[in-house]
C-alpha positions in Angstrom: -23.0 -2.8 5.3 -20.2 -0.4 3.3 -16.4 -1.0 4.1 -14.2 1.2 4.0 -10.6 -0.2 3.9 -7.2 1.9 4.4 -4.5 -0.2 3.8 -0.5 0.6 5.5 2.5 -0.7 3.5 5.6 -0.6 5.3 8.7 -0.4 3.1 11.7 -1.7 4.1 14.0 -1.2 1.0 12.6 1.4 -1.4 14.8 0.5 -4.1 14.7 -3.0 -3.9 10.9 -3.4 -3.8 10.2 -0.6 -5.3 9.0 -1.7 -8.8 7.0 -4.8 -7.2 5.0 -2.5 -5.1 4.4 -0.2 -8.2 3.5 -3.3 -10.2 0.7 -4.4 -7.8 -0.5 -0.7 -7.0 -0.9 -0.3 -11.2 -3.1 -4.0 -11.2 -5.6 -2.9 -8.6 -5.1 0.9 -9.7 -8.8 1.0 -9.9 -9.3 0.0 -6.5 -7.0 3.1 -5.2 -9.1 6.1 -4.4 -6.2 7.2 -2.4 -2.8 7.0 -1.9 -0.2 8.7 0.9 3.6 7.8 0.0 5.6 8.9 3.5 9.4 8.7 3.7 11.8 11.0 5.5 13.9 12.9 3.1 16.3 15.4 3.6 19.0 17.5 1.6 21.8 15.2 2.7 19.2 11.7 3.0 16.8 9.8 1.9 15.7 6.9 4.1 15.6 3.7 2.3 12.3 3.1 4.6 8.7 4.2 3.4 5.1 4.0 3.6 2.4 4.0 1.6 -1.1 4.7 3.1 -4.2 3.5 0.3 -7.5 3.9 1.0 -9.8 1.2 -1.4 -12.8 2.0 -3.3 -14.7 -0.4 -5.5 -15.7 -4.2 -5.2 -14.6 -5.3 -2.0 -14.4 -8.9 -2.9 -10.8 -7.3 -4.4 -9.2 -5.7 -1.6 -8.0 -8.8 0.4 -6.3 -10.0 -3.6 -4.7 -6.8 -3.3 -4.0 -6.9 0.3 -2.6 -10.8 -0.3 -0.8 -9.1 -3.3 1.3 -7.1 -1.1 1.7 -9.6 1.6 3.2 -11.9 -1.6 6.5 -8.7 -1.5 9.2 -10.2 0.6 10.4 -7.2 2.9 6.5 -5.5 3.4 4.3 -4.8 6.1 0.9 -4.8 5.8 -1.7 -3.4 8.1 -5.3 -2.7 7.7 -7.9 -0.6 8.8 -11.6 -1.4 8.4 -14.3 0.9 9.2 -17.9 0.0 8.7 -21.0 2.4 7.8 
């Protein structure tokens, strides 16, 4: 049976974990098909909050090690979404 995972990454502090989110996204870049990066920006703001919506492709047996990778970032939240076909 096929998985397919979306993963939700809550950012608390965009500059603080910035580069250790971008370091795990660029080790498991080849299990990103897709990825969403939400914050709320305006003209006179930019929230410090964000998330990143990633939906996996490739050998399953890696998206819990990068789901764990995440989980690993002091100030994240990580949710998932599995569907099955």
């Amino acid at each position: 049976m096929k998985e397919l995972w979306i993963l939700g990454v809550q950012i608390t502090d965009r500059v603080k974990e910035a580069s250790l989110v971008q370091d795990v996204m660029t080790k498991y870049g080849c299990t990103i098909k897709t990825r969403l990066g939400l914050h709320e920006v305006r003209e006179d703001f930019c929230s410090p909050n964000g998330l990143i919506l990633l939906e996996l492709t490739g050998n399953p047996s890696e998206f819990p090690k990068l789901e764990n990778a995440f989980l690993a970032i002091p100030g994240l939240q990580v949710r998932k979404m599995i569907f099955t076909e």
